[in-house]
One Martini backbone bead per residue (centre of mass of N, CA, C, O) as a GRO file, in nm:
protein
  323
    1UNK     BB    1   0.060   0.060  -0.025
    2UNK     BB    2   0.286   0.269  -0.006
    3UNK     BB    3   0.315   0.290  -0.311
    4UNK     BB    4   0.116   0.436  -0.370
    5UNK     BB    5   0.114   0.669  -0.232
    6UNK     BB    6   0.407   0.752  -0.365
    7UNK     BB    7   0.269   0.812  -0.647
    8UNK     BB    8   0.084   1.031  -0.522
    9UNK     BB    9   0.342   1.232  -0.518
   10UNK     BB   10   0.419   1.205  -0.826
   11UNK     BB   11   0.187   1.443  -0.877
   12UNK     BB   12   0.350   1.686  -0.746
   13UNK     BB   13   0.648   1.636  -0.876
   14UNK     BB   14   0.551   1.674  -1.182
   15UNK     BB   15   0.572   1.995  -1.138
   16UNK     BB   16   0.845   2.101  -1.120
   17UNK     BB   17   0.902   2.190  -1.406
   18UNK     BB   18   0.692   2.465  -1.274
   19UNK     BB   19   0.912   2.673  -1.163
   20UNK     BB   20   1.114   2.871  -0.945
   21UNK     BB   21   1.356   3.025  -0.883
   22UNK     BB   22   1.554   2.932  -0.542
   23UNK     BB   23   1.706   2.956  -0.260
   24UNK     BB   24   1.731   2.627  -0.065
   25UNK     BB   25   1.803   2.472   0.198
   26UNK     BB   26   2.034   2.194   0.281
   27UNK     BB   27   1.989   1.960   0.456
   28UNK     BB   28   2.080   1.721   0.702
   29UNK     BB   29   2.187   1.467   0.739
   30UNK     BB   30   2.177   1.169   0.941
   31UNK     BB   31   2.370   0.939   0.859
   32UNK     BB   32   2.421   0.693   0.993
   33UNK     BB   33   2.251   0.450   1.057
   34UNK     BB   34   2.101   0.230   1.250
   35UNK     BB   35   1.993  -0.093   1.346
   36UNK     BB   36   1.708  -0.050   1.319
   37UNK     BB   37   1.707   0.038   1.062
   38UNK     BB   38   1.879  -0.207   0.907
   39UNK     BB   39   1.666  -0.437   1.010
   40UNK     BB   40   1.496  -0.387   0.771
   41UNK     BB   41   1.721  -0.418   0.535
   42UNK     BB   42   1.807  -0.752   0.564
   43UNK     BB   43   1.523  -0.800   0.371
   44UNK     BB   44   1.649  -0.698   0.148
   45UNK     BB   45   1.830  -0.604  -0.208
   46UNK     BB   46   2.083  -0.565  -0.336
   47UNK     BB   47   2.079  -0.323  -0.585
   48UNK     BB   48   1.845  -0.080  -0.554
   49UNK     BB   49   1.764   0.169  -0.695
   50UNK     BB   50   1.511   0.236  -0.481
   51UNK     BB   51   1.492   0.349  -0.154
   52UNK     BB   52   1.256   0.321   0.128
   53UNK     BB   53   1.178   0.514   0.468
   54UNK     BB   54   0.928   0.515   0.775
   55UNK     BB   55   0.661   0.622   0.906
   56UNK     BB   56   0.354   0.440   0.894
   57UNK     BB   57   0.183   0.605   1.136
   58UNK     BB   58   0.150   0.859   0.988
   59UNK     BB   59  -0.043   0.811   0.764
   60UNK     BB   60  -0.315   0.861   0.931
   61UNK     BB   61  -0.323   1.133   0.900
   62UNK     BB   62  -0.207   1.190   0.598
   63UNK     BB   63  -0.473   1.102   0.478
   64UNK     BB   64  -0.696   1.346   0.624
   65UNK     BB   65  -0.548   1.493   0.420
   66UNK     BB   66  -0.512   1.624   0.110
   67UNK     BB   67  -0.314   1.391  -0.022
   68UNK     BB   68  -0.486   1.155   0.099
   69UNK     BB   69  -0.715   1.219  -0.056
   70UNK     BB   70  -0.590   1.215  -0.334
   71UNK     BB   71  -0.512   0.902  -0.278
   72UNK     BB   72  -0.825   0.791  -0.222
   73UNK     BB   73  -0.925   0.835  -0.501
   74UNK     BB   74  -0.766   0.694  -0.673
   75UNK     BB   75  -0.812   0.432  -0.468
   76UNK     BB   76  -1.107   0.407  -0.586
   77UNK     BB   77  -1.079   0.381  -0.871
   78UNK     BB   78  -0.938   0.100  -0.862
   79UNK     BB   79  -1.043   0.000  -0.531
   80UNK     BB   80  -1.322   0.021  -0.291
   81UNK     BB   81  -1.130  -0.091  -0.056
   82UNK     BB   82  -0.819   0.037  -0.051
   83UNK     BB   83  -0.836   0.281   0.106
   84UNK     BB   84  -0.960   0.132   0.389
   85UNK     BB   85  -0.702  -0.019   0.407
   86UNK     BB   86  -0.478   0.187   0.437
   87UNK     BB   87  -0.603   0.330   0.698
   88UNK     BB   88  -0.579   0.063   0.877
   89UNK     BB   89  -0.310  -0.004   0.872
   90UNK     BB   90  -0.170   0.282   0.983
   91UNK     BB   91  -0.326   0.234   1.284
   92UNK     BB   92  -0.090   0.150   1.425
   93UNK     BB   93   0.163   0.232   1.654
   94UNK     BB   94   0.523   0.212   1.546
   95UNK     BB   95   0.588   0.202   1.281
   96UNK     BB   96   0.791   0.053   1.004
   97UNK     BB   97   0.966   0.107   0.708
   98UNK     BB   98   1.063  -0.063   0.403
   99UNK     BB   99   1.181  -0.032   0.083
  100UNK     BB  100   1.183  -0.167  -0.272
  101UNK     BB  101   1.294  -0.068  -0.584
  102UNK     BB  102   1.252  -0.260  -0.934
  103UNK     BB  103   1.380  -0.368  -1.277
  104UNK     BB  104   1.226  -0.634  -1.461
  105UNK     BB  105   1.111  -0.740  -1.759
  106UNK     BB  106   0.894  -0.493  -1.751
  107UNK     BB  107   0.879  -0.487  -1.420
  108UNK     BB  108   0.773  -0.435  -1.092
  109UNK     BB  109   0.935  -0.419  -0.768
  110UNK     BB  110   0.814  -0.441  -0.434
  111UNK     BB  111   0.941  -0.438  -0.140
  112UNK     BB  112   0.862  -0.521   0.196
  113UNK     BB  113   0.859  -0.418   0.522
  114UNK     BB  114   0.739  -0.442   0.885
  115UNK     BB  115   0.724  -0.292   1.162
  116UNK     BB  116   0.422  -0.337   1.426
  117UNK     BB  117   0.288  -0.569   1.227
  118UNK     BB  118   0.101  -0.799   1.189
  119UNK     BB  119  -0.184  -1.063   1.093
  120UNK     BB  120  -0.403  -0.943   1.277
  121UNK     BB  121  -0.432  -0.666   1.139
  122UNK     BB  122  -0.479  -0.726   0.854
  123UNK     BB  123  -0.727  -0.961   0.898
  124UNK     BB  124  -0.875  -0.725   1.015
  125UNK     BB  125  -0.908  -0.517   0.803
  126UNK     BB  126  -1.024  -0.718   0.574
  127UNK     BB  127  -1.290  -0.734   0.732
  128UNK     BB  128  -1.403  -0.515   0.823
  129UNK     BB  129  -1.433  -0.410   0.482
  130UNK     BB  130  -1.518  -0.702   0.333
  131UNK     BB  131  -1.313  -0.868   0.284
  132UNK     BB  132  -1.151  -1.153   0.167
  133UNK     BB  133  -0.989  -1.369   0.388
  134UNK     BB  134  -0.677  -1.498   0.465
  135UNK     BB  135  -0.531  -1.786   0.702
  136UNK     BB  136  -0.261  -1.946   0.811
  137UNK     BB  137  -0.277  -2.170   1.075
  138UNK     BB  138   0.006  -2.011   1.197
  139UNK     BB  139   0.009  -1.683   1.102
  140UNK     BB  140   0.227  -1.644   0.861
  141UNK     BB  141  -0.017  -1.599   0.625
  142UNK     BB  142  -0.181  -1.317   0.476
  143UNK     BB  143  -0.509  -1.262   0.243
  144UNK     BB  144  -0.637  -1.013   0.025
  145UNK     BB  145  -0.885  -0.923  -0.119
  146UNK     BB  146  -0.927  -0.690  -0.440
  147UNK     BB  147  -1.123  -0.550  -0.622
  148UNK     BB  148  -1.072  -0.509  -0.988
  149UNK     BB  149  -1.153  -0.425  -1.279
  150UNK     BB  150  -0.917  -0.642  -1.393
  151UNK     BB  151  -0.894  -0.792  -1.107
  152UNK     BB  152  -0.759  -0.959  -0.852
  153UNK     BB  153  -0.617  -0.833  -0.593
  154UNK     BB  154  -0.356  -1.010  -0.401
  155UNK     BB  155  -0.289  -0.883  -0.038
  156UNK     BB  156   0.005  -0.996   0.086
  157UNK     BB  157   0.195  -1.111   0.411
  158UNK     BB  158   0.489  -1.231   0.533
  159UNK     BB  159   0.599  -1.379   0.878
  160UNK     BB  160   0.891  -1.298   1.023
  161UNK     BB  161   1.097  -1.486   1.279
  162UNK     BB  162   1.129  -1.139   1.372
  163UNK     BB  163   0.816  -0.998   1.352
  164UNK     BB  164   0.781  -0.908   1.052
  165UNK     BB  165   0.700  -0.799   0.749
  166UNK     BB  166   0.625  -0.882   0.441
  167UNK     BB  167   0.649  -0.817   0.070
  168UNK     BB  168   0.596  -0.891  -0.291
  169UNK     BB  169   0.539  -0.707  -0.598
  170UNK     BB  170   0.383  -0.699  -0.895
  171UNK     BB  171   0.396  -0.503  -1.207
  172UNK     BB  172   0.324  -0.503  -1.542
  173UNK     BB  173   0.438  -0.301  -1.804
  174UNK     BB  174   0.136  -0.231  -1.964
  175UNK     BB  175  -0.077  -0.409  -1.842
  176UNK     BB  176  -0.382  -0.519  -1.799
  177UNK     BB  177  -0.305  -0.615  -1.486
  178UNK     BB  178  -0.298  -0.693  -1.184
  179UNK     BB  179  -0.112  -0.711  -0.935
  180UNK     BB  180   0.102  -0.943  -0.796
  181UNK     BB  181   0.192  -1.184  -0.532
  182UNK     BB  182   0.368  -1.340  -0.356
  183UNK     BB  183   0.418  -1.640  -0.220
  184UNK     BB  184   0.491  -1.771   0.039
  185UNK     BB  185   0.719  -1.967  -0.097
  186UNK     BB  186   0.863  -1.725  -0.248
  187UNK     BB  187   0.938  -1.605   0.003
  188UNK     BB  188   1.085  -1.802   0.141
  189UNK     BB  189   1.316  -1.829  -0.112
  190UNK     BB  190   1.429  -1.538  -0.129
  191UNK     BB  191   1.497  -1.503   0.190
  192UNK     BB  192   1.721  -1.745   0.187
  193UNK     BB  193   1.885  -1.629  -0.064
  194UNK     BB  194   2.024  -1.365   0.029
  195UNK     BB  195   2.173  -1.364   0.249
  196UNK     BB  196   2.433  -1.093   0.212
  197UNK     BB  197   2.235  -0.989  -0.017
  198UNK     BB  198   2.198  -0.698   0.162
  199UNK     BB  199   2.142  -0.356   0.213
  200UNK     BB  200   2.263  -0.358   0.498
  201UNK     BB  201   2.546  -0.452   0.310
  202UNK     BB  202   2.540  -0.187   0.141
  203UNK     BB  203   2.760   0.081   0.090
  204UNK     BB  204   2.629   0.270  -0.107
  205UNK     BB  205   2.340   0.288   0.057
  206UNK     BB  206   2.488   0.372   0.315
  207UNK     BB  207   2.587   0.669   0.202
  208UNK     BB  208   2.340   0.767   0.055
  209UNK     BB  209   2.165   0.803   0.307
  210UNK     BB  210   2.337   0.972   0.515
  211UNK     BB  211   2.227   1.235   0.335
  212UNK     BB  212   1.944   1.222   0.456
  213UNK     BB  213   1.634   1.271   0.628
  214UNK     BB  214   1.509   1.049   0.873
  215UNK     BB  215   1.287   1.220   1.033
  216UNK     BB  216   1.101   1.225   0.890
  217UNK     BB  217   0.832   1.023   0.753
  218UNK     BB  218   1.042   0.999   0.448
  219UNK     BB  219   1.263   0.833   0.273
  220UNK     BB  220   1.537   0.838  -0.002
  221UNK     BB  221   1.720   0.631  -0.215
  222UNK     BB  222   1.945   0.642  -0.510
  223UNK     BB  223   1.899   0.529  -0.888
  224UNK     BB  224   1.925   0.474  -1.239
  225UNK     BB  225   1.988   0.222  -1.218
  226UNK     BB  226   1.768  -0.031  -1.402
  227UNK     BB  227   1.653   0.197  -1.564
  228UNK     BB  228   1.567   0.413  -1.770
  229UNK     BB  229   1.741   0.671  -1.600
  230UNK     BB  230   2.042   0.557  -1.645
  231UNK     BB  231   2.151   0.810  -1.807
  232UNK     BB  232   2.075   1.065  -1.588
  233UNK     BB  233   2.106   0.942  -1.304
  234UNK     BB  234   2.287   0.859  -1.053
  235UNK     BB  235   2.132   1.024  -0.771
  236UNK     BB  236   1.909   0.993  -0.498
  237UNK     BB  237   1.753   1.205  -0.247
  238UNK     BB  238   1.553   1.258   0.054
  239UNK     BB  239   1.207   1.387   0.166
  240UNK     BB  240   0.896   1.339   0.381
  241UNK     BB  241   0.644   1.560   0.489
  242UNK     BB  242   0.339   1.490   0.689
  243UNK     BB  243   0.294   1.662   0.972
  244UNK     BB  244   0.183   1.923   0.802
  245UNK     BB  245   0.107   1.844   0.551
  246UNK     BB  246   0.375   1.925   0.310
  247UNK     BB  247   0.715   1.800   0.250
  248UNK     BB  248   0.978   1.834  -0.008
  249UNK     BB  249   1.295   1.710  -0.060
  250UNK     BB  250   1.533   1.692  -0.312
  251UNK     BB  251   1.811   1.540  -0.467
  252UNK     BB  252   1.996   1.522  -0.790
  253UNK     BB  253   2.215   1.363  -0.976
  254UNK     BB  254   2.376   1.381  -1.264
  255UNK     BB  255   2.545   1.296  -1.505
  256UNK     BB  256   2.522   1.550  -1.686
  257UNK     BB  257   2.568   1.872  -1.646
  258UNK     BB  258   2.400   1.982  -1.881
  259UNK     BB  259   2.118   1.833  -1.790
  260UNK     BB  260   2.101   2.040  -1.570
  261UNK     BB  261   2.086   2.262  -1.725
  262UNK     BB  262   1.836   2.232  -1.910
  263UNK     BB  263   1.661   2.190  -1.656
  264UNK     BB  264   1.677   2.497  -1.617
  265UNK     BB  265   1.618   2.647  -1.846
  266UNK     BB  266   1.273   2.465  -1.850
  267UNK     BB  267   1.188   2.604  -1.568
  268UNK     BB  268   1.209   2.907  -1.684
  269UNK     BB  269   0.989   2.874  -1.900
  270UNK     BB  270   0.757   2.703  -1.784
  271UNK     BB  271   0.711   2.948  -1.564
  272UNK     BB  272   0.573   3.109  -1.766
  273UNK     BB  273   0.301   2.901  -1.795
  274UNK     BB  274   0.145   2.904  -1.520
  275UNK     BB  275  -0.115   3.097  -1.590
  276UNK     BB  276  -0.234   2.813  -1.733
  277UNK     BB  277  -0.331   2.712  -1.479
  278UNK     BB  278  -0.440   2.650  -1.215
  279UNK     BB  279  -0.476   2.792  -0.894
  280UNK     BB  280  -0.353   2.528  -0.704
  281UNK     BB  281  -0.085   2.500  -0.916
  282UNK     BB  282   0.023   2.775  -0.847
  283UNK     BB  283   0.048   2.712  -0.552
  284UNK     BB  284   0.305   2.494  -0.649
  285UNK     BB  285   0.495   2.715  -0.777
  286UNK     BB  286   0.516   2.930  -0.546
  287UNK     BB  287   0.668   2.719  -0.342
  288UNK     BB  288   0.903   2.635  -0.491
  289UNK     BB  289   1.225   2.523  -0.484
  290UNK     BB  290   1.534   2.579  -0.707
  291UNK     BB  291   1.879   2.445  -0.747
  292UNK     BB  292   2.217   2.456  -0.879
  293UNK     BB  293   2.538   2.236  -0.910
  294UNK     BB  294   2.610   2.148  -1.155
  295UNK     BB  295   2.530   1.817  -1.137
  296UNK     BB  296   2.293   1.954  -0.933
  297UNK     BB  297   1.949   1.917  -0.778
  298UNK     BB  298   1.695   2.108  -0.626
  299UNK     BB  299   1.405   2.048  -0.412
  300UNK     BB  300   1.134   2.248  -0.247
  301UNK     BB  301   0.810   2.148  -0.060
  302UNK     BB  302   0.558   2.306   0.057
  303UNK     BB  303   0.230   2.264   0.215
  304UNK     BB  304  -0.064   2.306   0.278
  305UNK     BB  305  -0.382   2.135   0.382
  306UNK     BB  306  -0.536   2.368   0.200
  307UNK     BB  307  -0.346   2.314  -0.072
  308UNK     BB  308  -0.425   2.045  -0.096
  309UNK     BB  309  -0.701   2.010  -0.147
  310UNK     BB  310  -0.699   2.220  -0.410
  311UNK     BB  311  -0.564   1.998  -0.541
  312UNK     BB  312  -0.729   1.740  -0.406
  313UNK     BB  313  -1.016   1.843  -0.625
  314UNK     BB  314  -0.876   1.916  -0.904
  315UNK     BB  315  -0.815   1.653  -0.962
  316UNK     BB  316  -1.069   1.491  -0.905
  317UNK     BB  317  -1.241   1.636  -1.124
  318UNK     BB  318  -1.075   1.554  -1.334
  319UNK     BB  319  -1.138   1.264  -1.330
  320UNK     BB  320  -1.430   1.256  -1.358
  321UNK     BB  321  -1.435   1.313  -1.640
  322UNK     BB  322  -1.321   1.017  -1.733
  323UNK     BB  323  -1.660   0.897  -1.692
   0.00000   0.00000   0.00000
């Protein structure tokens, strides 16, 4: 479920285009990771592009907010039921998450860790729903259905010895079918096979996580290697902050230096089209901050709930007009 959140912040970066240039404070990194968080990447798999880590109990405010409505509207169009699980998983308090996002083969893959969520938690939350659920007679393994457009995702995590719970979705892209979800044997089969190559343990990962901010509600590392972006982006990291409105903070080394010139020289240009936005995209360009030094771009936004609403007001209008 997280992943589908991330995916709607997505629709908030993908504005940074049409942005002001202006000098932004960059934040001050958070330094070595710690072994509770450490413990969490042990069962994530080394050299993924894109790793996430962060508070998921904070999701549940969130929620309520502006862009977790507008979160809730995507997913109310995906499966009836998924924003309704999604808001109730975030629901115990002192959760912790890692994600890992890889591509291959046309495919999304992402791995996911939760440290404070049970198995008792999902198989409420998804009877609570009206979902079909089913749990594996020793309650290693529980299983939500979900109804969708396109067929049924089944929405599972697997509870490993440690006490964290797993999860493996599969993504096919382009295809017109819902996400799949690795089983039980197969969750077995790939965390036995980690050994040693695991995030954990990986040097490249634990030095670029160590300049986010992972006070925030999550943050991530990572890189353009194995995805689309492989020849533009060498390094990526920053920051999301939930808890009062939204703050988004994002550095990206380029590959290229002209890329950034580019880049800069685009943002300038697109930010003359501002005028012809929406109202509350305009507040989204003027909130915005960006500077380059060489390969190196930086992006910083804030907005406030009542910011974000007036976005997820005018998606959701969007949206509906496409039925």
């Amino acid at each position: 479920m997280k992943c589908r959140i991330v995916s709607s912040l997505v629709l908030v970066v993908g504005l940074f285009a049409a942005c002001e240039k202006a000098r932004a404070p960059h934040p001050k990194g958070s330094g070595t990771l710690s072994a509770a968080e450490l413990d969490l990447f042990r069962f994530l798999p080394k050299g993924a592009p894109m790793y996430f880590a962060g508070d998921y109990s904070k999701l549940h405010d969130f929620m309520s907010g502006g862009l977790g409505q507008l979160a809730t509207t995507v997913e109310d169009k995906l499966s009836p039921g998924m924003a309704a699980l999604t808001k109730c998983l975030a629901g115990p308090g002192g959760m912790k998450s890692a994600l890992s996002v890889s591509f291959a083969n046309q495919t999304l893959e992402t791995r996911i860790v939760m440290n404070g969520l049970k198995i008792a938690d999902v198989a409420r939350c998804g009877q609570d729903g009206g979902l079909k659920t089913t749990v594996d007679a020793d309650n290693r393994f529980v299983n939500v259905e979900l109804p969708m457009p396109l067929g049924t995702f089944d929405f599972s995590y697997y509870a490993l010895s440690t006490g964290q719970l797993y999860m493996h979705q599969i993504m096919s892209i382009g295809q017109k079918t819902p996400p799949k979800m690795a089983t039980r044997a197969e969750c077995e089969a790939e965390l036995a096979a980690l050994g040693h190559n695991t995030a954990a343990e990986d040097a490249d990962f634990n030095a670029l996580a160590s300049n986010a901010d992972r006070t925030k509600t999550a943050w991530f590392a990572g890189s353009g290697a194995g995805t689309p972006l492989a020849e533009k982006v060498a390094e990526a990291y920053g920051s999301i902050d939930a808890s009062t409105g939204i703050a988004l903070d994002i550095t990206v080394r380029l590959i290229k230096p002209a890329d950034a010139e580019k880049l800069e020289q685009g943002v300038g240009q697109l930010r003359k089209m501002s005028d012809q936005l929406p109202a509350s995209f305009k507040d989204v360009v003027a909130a915005l901050k960006f500077d380059r030094s060489n390969d190196r771009v930086h992006f910083a936004l804030a907005l406030s709930d009542a910011q974000l609403k007036s976005v997820s007001d005018q998606v959701g209008s969007m949206l509906g007009k496409l039925h």
